[in-house]
N, C-alpha and C positions, 0 to 999 in steps of 0.2 A: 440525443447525441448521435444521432443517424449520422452525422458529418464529418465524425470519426471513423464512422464502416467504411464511409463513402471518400474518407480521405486517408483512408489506412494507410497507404507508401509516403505519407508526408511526414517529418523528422518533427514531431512533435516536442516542446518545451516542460517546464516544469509552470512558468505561465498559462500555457495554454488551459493544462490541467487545474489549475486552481480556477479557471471561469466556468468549467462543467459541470452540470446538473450535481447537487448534491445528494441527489434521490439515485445516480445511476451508480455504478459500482467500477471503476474501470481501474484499470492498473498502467501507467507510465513507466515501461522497459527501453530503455537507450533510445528513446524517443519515439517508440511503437507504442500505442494503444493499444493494451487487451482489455475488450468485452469481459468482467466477470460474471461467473454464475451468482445467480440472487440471492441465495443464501447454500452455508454447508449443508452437508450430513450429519447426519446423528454423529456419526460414526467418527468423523473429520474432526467435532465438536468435543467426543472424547476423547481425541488422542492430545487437541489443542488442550485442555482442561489440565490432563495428567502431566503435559510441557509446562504448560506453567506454575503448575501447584510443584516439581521438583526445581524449576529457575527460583520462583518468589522463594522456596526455604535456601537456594543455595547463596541468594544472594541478601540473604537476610543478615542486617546491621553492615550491609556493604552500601556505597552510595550509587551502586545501579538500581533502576527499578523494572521491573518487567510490566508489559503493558501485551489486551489484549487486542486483535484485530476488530471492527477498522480504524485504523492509527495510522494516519500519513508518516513514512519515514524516506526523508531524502538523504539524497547520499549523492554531495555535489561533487564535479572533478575541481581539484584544484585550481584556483581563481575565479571558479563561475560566479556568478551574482546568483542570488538568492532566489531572483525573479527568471530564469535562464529559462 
């Protein structure tokens, strides 16, 4: 994914990202690539843990489900196509 470093000021899609390595970790913000770190911390690890073990009972016999990272979550504007 060097082409992403290498093309960083380019208004990247929600397509683009779905053709990148699936081995790389990257994060798509308003069309910015962030490089992510390779894996948490411990520490990061427990606090995520302790997040979800108090969402999963609050939203227990509710029809949300809580889900842990990594989990693609898109959040389109209004009328965008899917593939944007």
């Amino acid at each position: 994914m060097n082409t992403v470093v290498q093309q960083r000021r380019r208004n990247f899609t929600y397509g683009d990202y779905r053709h990148w390595p699936e081995d790389e970790r990257w994060e798509l913000i308003d069309g910015e690539a962030f490089n992510m770190s390779p894996a948490p911390s411990r520490q990061h690890q427990d606090v995520v843990v302790e997040m979800l073990r108090q969402t999963a009972n609050f939203l227990q016999g509710k029809p949300c489900r809580p889900y842990v990272a990594p989990f693609d979550v898109r959040l389109p504007k209004a009328g965008e196509a899917d593939d944007a």
